[in-house]
Each structure stands twice: as structure tokens, then as C-alpha cells.
N, C-alpha and C positions, 0 to 999 in steps of 0.2 A: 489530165497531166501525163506527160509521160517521163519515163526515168532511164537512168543508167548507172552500169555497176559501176561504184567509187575503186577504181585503179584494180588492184589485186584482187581485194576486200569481196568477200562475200554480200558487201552493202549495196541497197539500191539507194539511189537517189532521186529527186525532182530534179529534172531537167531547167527550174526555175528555182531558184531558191530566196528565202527572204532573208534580207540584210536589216538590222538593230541598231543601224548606227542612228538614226533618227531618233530613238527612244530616249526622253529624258533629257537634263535644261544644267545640269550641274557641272562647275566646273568653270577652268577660262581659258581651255587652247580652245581654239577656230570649230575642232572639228566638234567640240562639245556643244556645242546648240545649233547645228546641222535640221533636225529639224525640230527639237525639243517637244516633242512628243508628250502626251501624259500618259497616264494610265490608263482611262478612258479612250482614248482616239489610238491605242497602242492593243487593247485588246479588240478592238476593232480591226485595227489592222492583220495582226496575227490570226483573228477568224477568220476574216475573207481569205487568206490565205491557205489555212488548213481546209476550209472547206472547196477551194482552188485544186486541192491535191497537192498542194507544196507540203511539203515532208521535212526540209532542211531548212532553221534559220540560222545565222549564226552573227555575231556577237564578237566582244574583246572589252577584257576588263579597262580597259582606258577608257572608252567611249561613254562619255558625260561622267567622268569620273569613278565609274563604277553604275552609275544606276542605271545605263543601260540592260544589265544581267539582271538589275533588280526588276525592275519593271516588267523587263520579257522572264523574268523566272513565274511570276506572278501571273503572267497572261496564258502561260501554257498549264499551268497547275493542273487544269481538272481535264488536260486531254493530255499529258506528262508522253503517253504510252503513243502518240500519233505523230511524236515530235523524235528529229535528230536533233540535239542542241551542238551549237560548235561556236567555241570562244577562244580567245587569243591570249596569249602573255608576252610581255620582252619589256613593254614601254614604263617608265616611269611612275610610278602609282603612289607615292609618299617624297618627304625631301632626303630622307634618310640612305647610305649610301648605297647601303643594298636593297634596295625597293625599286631594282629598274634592273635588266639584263636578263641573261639564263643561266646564273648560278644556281646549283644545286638548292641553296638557300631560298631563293626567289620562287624558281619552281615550287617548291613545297606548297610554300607560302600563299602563291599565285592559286595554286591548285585548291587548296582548302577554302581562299576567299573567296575564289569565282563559286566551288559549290554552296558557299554557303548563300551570297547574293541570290544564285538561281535558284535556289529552296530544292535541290535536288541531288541526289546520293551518285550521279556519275554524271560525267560529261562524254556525249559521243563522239566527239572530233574535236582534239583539243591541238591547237597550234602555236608553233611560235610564231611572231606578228613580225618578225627581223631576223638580222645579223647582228649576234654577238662577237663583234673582235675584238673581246678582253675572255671569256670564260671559253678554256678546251670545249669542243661541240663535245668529248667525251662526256663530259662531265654533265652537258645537258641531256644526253640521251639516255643515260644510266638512271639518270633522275626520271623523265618520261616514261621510262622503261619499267620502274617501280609502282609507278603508279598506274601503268595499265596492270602490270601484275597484281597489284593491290584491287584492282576494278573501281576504281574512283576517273579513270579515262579508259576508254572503247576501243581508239584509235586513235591514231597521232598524225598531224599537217605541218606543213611550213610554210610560211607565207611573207613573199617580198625578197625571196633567195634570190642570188644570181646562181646559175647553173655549175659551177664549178664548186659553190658553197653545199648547194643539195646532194649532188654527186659524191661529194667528200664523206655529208653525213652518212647518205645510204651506203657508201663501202663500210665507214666505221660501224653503223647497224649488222652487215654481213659479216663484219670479223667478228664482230663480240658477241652476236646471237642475241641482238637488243630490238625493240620493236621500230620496224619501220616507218619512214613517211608515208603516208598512203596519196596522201593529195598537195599538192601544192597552190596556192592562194594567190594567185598574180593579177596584176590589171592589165586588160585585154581589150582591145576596143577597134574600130577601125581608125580612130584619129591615132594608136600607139598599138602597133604592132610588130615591138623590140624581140618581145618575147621568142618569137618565130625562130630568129637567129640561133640561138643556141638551148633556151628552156624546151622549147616543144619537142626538138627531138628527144633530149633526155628521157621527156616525161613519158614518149613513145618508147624509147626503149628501154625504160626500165616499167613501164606499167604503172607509172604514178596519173593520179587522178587530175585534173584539171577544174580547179574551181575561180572564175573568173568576178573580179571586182570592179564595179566602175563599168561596166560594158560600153556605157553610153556618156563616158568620159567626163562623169559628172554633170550630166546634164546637158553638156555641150552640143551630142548627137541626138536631144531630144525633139526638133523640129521647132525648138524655143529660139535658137540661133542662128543667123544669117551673117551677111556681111553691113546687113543694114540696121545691128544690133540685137536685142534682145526682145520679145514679147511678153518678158515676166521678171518684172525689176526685183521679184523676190525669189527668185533660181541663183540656186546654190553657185553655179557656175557664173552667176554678175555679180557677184561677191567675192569669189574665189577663184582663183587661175589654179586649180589642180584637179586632176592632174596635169602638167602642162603640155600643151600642142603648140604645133604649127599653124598659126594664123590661116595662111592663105593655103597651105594643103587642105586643111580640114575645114573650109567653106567650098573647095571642090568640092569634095567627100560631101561634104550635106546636100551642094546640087545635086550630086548621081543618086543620093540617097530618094531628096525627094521626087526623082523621077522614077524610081525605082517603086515606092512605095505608092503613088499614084497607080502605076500599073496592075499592082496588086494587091489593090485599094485597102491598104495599110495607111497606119500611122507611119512618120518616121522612125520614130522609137521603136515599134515593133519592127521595122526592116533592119535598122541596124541591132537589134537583139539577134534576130535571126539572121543573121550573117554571123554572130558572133558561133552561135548554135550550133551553125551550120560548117565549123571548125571543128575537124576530125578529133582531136585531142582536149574539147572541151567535153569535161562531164555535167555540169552544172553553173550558171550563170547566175549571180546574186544582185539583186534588184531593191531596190528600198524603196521608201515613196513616204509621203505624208498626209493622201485619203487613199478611201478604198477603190474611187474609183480610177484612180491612178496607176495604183496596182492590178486592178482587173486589166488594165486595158494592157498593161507591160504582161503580166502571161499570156496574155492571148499569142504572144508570139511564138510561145510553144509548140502553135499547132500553123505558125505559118513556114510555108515549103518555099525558098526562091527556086526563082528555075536553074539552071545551069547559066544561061545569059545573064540572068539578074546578077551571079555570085562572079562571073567575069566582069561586068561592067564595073563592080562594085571592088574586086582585087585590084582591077588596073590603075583606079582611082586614088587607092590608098597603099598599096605595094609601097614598101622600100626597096632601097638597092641593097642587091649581098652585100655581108661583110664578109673579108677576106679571113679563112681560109673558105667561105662557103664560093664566091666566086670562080676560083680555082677548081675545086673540087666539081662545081656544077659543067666544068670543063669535058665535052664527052670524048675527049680523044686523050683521055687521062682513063678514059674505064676502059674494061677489060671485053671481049665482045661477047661473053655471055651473059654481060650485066645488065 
């Protein structure tokens, strides 16, 4: 496995990292039996991974109601010290009126029930899972801010900002001398690469970290899907349209994909993991799966290199058009001739 430092942060991380949302059957939004996992086939899975060299899973108190955290607290217990844990708050978690957002109140709250589910005395990367636009971000960072000072959080993430929302916080972090975001949480994938537009550069120039979800669009960019249907009537993605694409772009995208990966005698999933990788501003890419040999075969992409051709064939395929003001700007008789 190989790693890279989380933004700022003195942290390293796995270049792969495992995702929880599988873990656990509780609950009745959609994403809550994803892949209902037990405890049994959950510390199966978290072992192949630690012993992979995956170092990062991370988690969010929503997913299956909570017993996601429960289960994966449980499955790390007796290697506590080999694990980054990273979990989420914002979404809904009671009917009560403040049991959802980033109130000061919620935080708290959020903070104390995630540790107590994970049976563990801090969380390493603790994030918000959204946009709150009802509570001042003050008011949420002040809060975060306490509880890394307190040592019950490590480091703090944001996940699912728009760039003008993360940018705001991290000014408000620099005026008040409160703890920063270190990484942001976004879906990244070749079938959806919005992010480009305005997130990437941010996260380039301010040094924030890149932690990618969904790489393979839900399944969609697993080699499961064509235009001649599906090969696995029980993939997440023949049940579910999210995240959502473009039909007919993204069966391009899986042609170039699988010729891409024939050449390089890859799966498709590992080609488009490694592309995603192979994105200057990603530090880690989170993967899930529901056996071991699933997840063995999604790290191996770790260690797969495209060529320069492969990663051309494969932009040109799935590129979008600038949006304006980047158009403009990409204009070179608008730069200056030292530039």
C-alpha cells in the first residue's frame, strides 16, 4: 500500500481507504441496507483491509442508523492503534428538532454518540457530512474547534461542500484561530467530474486534502454495466440511480475504460480507480465492498500506473466543457507573457 500526506497535516494516509457504509441492516433510508453487513463478514472485511495496509476507514453516524460505527467500532477494537477512524455528522439522527444540522447543540451530541458507538476515546477525522444553511458555520467551527482542543477529535473534514461554502469556513478558521479543515470528502469519479471546476483548485491552493467517494460511481464504472444492461441484478447501482450520470456519456466512458484496462490487463474497476489516483489533488480514495475478495481486487489498483496515453484517452472521454469564468480565463491572450 502506498500513502500520502492528508493536506497540511502531518498525517499519512492509504492511498485506498475503506468505506462502512456496508456495515449493518438498521434503519429505512435506501442507503441503510446498502450492503447490510454483520459483524462477522464486517470484521472480515476490515481484516483484509488492515492487513492490505489500508490505514483509513471511515464511517458517518447516519449509515444504518448508527450501527454502522457500532459494528466497525467493534471490528477495530483489538488493532484500535493500526486504524485512522473518520465519521461524519449533519444528517438527521432522531425526530426531535435538533437531532439533525451543525448546531453547537448537535455537535456535542453527535460527537459523544459517535464515540461512544465506536467504543473509543477519539475520533481521528471527524467531518461534516453537508451544508448547514440554518446554523452560522461560526458557530459550528467553534464547536469542532473545542473538541479537538478537548482531544475527543484529531482533525476535522468537510464533506459535500460547494467551494465557496469550504472557502468561507477556512477564512472564518483563519480569523478566529479555530481548527481547520484539513480534507474535504467529495464524489469524484470519471462518470462526474464537477468537482474540477471550482473544488480542486481550492483544495490545491489552500493545501486541503482530497478524500474521494463513490470513485466508481456506485458501481456504475465497475465493468457490471454496459449499455446492454447490467451482469449483477444485486448491484447497488440496478437498484439505485446515485449518484446520477449521463446515460450515454458514461457508456462511452466504460468503452474507453474497457479498452484501457484490457491493455493493462486490469479489471475495469481497477482502471477507473486508477485514474481517479492518478488525479493530482486526490490523497485517498474510499472503496467499500461486501466480500473480501472484492476488496482485494479494488486495492490492487494501488499499485496500477496508466500510461500517459491511457490517462489521455480516458480525459478525453469523460472531460467536460469549462464553465465560465474558467473558459475565459483559459483564454491565453488574456495572460501576461511571463506566465
Amino acid at each position: 500500500m502506498k500513502f500520502a500526506q492528508l493536506g497540511a497535516t502531518g498525517l499519512y494516509v492509504s492511498r485506498i481507504s475503506l468505506g462502512a457504509m456496508t456495515f449493518g441492516g438498521a434503519g429505512t433510508q435506501p442507503w441503510d441496507t446498502v450492503g447490510a453487513l454483520d459483524q462477522a463478514a464486517a470484521d472480515t472485511l476490515v481484516g483484509t483491509a488492515l492487513d492490505h495496509g489500508v490505514n483509513l476507514i471511515d464511517t458517518a453516524d447516519m449509515y444504518a442508523a448508527g450501527e454502522s460505527e457500532e459494528i466497525l467500532g467493534r471490528s477495530v477494537k483489538s488493532r484500535r492503534d493500526e486504524v485512522l477512524l473518520a465519521t461524519k455528522l449533519a444528517a438527521r439522527m432522531g425526530p426531535g428538532p435538533n437531532e439533525v444540522g451543525l448546531s453547537r447543540h448537535h455537535v456535542m451530541n453527535s460527537i459523544e454518540n459517535s464515540l461512544r458507538r465506536l467504543g473509543t476515546d477519539h475520533i481521528d477525522l471527524y467531518q461534516i457530512h453537508n451544508f448547514d444553511p440554518v446554523t452560522p458555520i461560526e458557530e459550528t467551527l467553534r464547536a469542532l474547534d473545542d473538541a479537538v482542543r478537548q482531544g475527543k477529535v484529531r482533525y476535522l473534514g468537510a464533506s459535500n461542500l460547494a467551494a465557496w461554502q469550504l472557502a468561507r469556513a477556512l477564512g472564518k478558521s483563519d480569523r478566529f484561530g479555530l481548527s481547520r479543515f484539513v480534507a474535504s470528502q467529495s464524489y469524484y469519479s470519471l462518470a462526474g467530474r464537477d468537482i474540477e471546476a471550482e473544488l480542486v483548485p481550492l483544495l490545491t491552493a489552500e493545501n486541503v486534502g482530497l478524500l474521494v467517494w463513490s470513485p466508481l460511481a456506485a458501481g456504475f464504472l465497475s465493468g457490471k454495466f454496459d449499455r446492454n444492461g447490467s451482469t449483477d441484478s444485486d448491484a447497488r447501482r440496478a437498484n439505485a440511480e446515485f449518484p446520477p450520470v449521463e446515460l450515454e456519456r458514461t457508456y462511452d466512458i466504460i468503452d474507453v475504460l474497457r479498452k484501457v484496462a484490457e491493455r493493462r490487463d486490469a479489471t475495469v474497476a481497477q482502471t477507473a480507480l486508477a485514474w481517479v489516483l492518478a488525479q493530482p489533488a486526490v490523497t485517498s480514495v474510499i472503496v467499500g465492498g461486501k466480500r473480501p475478495d472484492q476488496l482485494t481486487a479494488n486495492l490492487a489498483a494501488a499499485d496500477l500506473e496508466l500510461t500517459a496515453e491511457d490517462l489521455a484517452a480516458l480525459d478525453e472521454v469523460s472531460r467536460t466543457p469549462l464553465r465560465y469564468p474558467a473558459w475565459l480565463q483559459a483564454d491565453q491572450s488574456w495572460r501576461h507573457p511571463a506566465a
